[in-house]
C-alpha positions in Angstrom: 0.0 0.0 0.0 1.2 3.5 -0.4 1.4 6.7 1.2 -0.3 9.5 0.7 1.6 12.6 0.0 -0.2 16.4 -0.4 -0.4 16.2 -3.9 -3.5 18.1 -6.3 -3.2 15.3 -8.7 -3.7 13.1 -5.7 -7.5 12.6 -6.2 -7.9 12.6 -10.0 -4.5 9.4 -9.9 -7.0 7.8 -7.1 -10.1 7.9 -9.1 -9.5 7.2 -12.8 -11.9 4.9 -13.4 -11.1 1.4 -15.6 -12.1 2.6 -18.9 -8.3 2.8 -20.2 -7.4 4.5 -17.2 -5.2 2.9 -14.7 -6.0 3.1 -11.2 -4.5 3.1 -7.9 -6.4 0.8 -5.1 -6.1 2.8 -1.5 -7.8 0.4 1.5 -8.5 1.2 4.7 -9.7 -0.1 8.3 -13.6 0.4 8.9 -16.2 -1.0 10.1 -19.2 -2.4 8.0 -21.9 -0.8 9.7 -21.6 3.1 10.3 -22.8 3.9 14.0 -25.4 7.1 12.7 -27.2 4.5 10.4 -28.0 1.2 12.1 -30.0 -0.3 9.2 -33.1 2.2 9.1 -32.8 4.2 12.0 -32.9 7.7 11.8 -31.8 10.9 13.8 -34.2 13.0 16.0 -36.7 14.9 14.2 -35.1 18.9 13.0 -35.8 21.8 11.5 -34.3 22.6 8.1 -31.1 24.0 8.8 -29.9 27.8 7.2 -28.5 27.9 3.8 -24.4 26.3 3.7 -22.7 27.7 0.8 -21.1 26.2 -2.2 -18.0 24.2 -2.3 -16.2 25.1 -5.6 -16.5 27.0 -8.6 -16.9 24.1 -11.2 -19.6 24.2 -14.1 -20.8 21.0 -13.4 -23.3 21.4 -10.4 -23.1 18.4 -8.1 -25.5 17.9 -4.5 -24.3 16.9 -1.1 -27.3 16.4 1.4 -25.6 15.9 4.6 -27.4 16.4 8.6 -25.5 19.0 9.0 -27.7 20.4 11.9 -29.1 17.4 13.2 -28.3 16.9 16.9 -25.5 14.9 18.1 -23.2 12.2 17.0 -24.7 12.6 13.5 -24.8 16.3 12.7 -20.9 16.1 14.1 -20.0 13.2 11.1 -21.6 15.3 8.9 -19.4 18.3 9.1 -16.0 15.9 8.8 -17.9 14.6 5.4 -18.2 17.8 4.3 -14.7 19.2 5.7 -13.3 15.0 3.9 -15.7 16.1 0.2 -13.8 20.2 0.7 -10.6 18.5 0.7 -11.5 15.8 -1.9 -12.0 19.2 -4.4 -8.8 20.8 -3.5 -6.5 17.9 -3.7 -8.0 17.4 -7.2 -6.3 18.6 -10.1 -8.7 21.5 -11.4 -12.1 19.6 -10.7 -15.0 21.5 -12.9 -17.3 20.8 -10.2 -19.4 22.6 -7.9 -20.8 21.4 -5.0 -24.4 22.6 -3.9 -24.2 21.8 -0.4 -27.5 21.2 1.5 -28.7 20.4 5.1 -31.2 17.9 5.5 -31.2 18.1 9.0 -31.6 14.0 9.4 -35.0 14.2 8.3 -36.5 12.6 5.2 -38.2 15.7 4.8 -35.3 17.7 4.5 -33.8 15.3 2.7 -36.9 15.5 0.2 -37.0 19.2 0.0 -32.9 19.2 -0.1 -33.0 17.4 -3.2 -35.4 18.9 -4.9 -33.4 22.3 -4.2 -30.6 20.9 -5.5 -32.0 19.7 -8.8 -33.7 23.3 -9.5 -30.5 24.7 -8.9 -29.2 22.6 -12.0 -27.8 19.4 -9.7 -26.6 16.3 -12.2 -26.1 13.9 -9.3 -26.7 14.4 -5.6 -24.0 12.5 -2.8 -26.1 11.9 0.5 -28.0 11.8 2.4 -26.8 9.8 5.4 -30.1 8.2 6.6 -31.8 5.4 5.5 -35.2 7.2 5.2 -33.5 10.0 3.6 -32.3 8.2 1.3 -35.7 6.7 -0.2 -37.1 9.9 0.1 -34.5 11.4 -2.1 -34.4 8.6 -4.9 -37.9 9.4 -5.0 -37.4 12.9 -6.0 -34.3 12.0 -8.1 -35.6 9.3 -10.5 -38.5 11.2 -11.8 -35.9 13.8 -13.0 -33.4 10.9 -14.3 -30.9 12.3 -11.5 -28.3 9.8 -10.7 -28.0 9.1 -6.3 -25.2 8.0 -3.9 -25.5 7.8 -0.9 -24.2 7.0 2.5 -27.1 4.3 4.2 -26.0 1.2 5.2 -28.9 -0.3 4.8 -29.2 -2.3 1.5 -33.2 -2.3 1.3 -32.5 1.7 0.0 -31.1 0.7 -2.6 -32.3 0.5 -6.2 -31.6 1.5 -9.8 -30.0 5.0 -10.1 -30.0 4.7 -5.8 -26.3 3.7 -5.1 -24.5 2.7 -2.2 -21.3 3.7 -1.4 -21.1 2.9 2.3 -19.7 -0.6 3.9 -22.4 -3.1 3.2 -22.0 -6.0 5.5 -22.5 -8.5 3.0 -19.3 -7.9 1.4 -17.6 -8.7 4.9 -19.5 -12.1 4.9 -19.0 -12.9 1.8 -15.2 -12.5 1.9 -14.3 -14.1 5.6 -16.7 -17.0 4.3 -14.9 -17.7 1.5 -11.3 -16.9 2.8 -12.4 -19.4 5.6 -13.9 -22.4 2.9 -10.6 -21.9 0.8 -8.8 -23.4 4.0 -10.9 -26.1 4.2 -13.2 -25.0 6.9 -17.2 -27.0 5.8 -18.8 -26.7 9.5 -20.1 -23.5 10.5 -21.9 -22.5 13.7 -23.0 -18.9 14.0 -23.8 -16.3 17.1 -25.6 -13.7 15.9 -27.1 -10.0 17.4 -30.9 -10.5 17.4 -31.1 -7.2 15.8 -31.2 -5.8 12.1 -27.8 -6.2 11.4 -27.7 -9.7 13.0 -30.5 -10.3 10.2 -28.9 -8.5 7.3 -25.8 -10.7 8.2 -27.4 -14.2 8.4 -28.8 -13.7 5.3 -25.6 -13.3 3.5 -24.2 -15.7 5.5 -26.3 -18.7 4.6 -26.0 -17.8 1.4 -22.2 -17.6 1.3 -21.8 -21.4 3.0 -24.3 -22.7 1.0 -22.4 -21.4 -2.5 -19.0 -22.7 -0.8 -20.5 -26.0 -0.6 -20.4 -25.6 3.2 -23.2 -26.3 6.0 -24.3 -24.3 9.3 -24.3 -27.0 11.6 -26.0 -24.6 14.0 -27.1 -20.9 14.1 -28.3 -18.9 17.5 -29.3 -15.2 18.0 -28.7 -13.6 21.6 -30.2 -10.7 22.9 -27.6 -7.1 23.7 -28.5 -7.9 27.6 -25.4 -9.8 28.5 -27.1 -11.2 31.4 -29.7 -13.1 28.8 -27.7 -14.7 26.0 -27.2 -18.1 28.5 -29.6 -19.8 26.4 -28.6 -19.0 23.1 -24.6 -19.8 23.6 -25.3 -22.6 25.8 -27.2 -24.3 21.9 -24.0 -23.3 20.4 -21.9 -25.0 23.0 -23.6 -28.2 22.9 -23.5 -27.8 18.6 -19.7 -26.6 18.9 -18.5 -30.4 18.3 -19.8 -30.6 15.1 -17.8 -27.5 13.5 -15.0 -26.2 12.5 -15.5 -23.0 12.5 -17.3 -19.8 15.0 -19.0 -17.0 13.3 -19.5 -13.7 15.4 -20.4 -10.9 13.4 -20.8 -8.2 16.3 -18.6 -5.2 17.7 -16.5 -5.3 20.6 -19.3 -4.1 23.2 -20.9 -8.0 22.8 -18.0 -10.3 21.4 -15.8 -10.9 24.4 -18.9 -11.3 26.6 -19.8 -14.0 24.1 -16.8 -16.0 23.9 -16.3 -15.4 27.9 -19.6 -17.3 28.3 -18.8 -19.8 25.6 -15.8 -20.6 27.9 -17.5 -21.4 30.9 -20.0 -23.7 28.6 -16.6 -25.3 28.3 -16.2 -24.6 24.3 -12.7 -25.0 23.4 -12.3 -22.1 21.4 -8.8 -23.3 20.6 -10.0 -25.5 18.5 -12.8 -23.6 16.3 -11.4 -20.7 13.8 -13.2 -17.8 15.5 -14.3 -15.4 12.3 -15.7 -11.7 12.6 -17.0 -8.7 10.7 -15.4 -5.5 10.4 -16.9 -4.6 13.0 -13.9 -6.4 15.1 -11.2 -4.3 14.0 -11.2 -2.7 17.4 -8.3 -2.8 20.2 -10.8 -4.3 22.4 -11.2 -6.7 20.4 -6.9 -7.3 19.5 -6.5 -7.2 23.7 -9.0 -10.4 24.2 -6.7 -13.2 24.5 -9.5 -15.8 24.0 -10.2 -14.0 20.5 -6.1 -14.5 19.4 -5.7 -15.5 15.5 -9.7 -15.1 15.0 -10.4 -13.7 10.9 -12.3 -11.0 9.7 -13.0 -9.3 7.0 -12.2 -5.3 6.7 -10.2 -2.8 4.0 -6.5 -2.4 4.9 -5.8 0.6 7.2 -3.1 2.5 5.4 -5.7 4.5 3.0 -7.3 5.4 6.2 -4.2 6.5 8.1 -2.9 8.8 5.3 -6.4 10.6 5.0 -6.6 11.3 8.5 -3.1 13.0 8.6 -4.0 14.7 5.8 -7.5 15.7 7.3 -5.3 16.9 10.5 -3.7 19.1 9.0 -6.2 20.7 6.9 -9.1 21.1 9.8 -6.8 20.5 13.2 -9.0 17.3 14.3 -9.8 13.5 14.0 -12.2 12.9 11.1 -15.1 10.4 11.6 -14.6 6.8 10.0 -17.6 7.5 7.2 -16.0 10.6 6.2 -14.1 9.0 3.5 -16.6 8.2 2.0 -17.7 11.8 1.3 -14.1 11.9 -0.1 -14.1 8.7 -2.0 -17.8 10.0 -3.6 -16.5 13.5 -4.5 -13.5 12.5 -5.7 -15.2 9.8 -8.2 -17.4 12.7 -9.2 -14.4 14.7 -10.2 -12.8 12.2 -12.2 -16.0 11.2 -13.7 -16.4 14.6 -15.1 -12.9 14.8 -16.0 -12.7 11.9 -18.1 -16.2 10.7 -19.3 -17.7 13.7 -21.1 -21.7 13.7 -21.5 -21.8 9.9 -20.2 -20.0 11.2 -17.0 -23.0 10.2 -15.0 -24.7 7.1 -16.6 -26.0 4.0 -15.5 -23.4 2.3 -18.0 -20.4 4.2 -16.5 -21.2 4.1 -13.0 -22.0 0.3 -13.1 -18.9 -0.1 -14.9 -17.6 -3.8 -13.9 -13.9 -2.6 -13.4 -15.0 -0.4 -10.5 -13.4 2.4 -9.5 -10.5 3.1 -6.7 -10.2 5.1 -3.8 -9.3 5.5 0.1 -11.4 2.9 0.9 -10.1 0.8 -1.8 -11.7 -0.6 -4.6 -15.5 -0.9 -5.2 -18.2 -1.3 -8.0 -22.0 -0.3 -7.9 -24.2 -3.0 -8.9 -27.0 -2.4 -11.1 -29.5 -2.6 -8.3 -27.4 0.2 -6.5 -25.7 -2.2 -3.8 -22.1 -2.2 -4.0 -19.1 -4.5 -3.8 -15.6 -3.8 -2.1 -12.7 -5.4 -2.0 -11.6 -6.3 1.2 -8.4 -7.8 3.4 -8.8 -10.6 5.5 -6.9 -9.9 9.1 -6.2 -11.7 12.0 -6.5 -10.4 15.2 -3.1 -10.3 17.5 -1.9 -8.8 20.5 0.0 -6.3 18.3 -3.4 -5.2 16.5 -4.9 -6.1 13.0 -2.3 -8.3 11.1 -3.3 -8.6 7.4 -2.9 -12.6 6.2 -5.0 -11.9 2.7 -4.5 -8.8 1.3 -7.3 -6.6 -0.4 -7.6 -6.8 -4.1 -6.0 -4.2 -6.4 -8.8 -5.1 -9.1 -11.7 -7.0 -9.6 -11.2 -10.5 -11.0 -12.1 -10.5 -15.4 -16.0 -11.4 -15.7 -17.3 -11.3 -12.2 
């Protein structure tokens, strides 16, 4: 992986797509789920926020709906994505974009009436909203003027034609630690899932994922978040836990070591099972749990990450939040887009191009019904923190 130096060309290198034009994959740590959209859920109820002006001087007019004045944790990541989709224009070598920046203020409704702003003001494509239910009620708006969408939900169900994802789907991490984990002969599976949405977005993709590996779930249990309640639920697993090979726990570092600290004293030899995660483990709670040593899971590489953030340091003086690369990643594919692709810049055929495109969060490709694939590293977790043991693609593999 390489560095990243302050360079303008840095973005428009990053982002030139595969259609003749070489590109440079930049992966990064994260987690699959982003903590302000939880599958659905969305912020507090807000007034529209005041007007935020442009970003950029471009000709092509672009939209970022963002919750800018929504309360909390989520109006905070939206001002890093719009400080990471700032910074994504300047380090881009003369990008002919403007950015119409609007506040939805976490509300579908202000996500609604963003849009529609935007696309009187001459929008071509609109980057955001954050929210699941912002996001619907933005595609609605945006397909009955043939306006191109992507966004920053989670939650797959948003998606659709002309609606794409750009965040961390969890799929993608199942899909890889599954088959990383059935290429080293691992058949068995037993799962420990959250019995919440993600838990259910996950066990979907995993059954699907053993069953294409010609694998079998030998046993699957969901436990409840009230630690003192999942007794039932991993004491199923324990008694199943002879009969595989392998111990999927797709959860974050809150639940996991209460999970395998009660699996212990069900005597599961967890020496024996290859323990295998989410991206959601790539947390030093997680690297400091000696009974979680050499478990997999599936995440981007962290060195994209790391050189955005100094970057991002020194531009704005702070930390940015983990989603705002993607604000970066979506501006600076907009850039290139426009750069390179002339009138077709924005089209279904370009954007759902099966080369992909590459950026901090490495490489990734919309599908045609507006999910999205990554390529991700499989890691191991250490005392030392995340060691990679399969890195993350450079490109996407001819014809799939």
């Amino acid at each position: 992986m390489g560095t990243h130096v302050e360079n303008k060309g840095v973005g428009r290198r990053r982002f030139c797509m595969a259609l003749g034009i070489p590109v440079t994959a930049m992966a990064l740590a994260a987690c699959t789920s982003s903590s302000f959209d939880r599958l659905g859920t969305d912020a507090p109820p807000q007034t529209e926020g005041p007007p935020v002006a442009p970003i950029g001087a471009g000709q092509i007019r672009v939209a970022l709906i963002l919750p800018l004045s929504a309360p909390g944790n989520a109006g905070i990541a939206a001002i890093s994505m719009k400080n990471a989709a700032e910074m994504a224009l300047a380090e881009f070598k003369e990008p002919n974009v403007q950015l119409l920046v609007k506040d939805d203020a976490g509300t579908p409704q202000g996500a609604q009436a963003a849009a529609q702003q935007a696309i009187d003001e001459g929008a071509e494509m609109i980057l955001g909203p954050l929210f699941a239910q912002s996001v619907s009620a933005v595609g609605g708006v945006a397909r009955s003027r043939g306006i191109p969408v992507i966004a920053f939900s989670t939650d797959a169900s948003v998606a659709a034609r002309g609606v794409y994802l750009l965040s961390f789907l969890p799929e993608s991490d199942v899909r890889r630690i599954v088959d990383y984990a059935a290429a080293r002969g691992k058949r068995s599976f037993a799962a420990l899932l959250p019995d919440n949405a993600y838990g259910a977005v996950v066990e979907a993709a995993f059954q699907q994922a053993v069953a294409r590996r010609g694998g079998r779930v030998v046993a699957l249990e969901k436990y409840p978040a009230d630690p003192a309640r999942m007794a039932e639920s991993i004491r199923r697993i324990a008694q199943a836990a002879g009969r595989a090979d392998s111990l999927f726990i797709p959860d974050g570092a809150d639940a996991v070591p209460q999970v395998v600290q009660q699996l212990e004293a069900n005597r599961v030899n967890l020496k024996r099972l290859q323990l295998l995660g989410t991206g959601l483990w790539d947390d030093p709670r997680i690297m400091e749990n000696p009974s979680l040593a050499g478990g997999l899971f599936a995440a981007p590489d962290s060195a994209g990450f790391r050189g955005f953030s100094t970057r991002y340091r020194a531009r704005y003086g702070g930390d940015p939040v983990r989603t705002a690369t993607l604000a970066y990643d979506a501006v600076a594919l907009v850039a290139a887009l426009v750069k390179t692709q002339g009138q077709q810049r924005f089209s279904e055929q370009v954007l759902t191009g099966p080369s992909g495109f590459a950026g901090i969060d490495g490489i990734f490709r919309f599908k045609s019904d507006g999910t999205n694939e990554r390529g991700l590293a499989v890691l191991r977790v250490t005392p030392g923190g995340a060691q990679v043991v399969s890195p993350a693609p450079k490109a996407f593999a001819p014809g799939t």
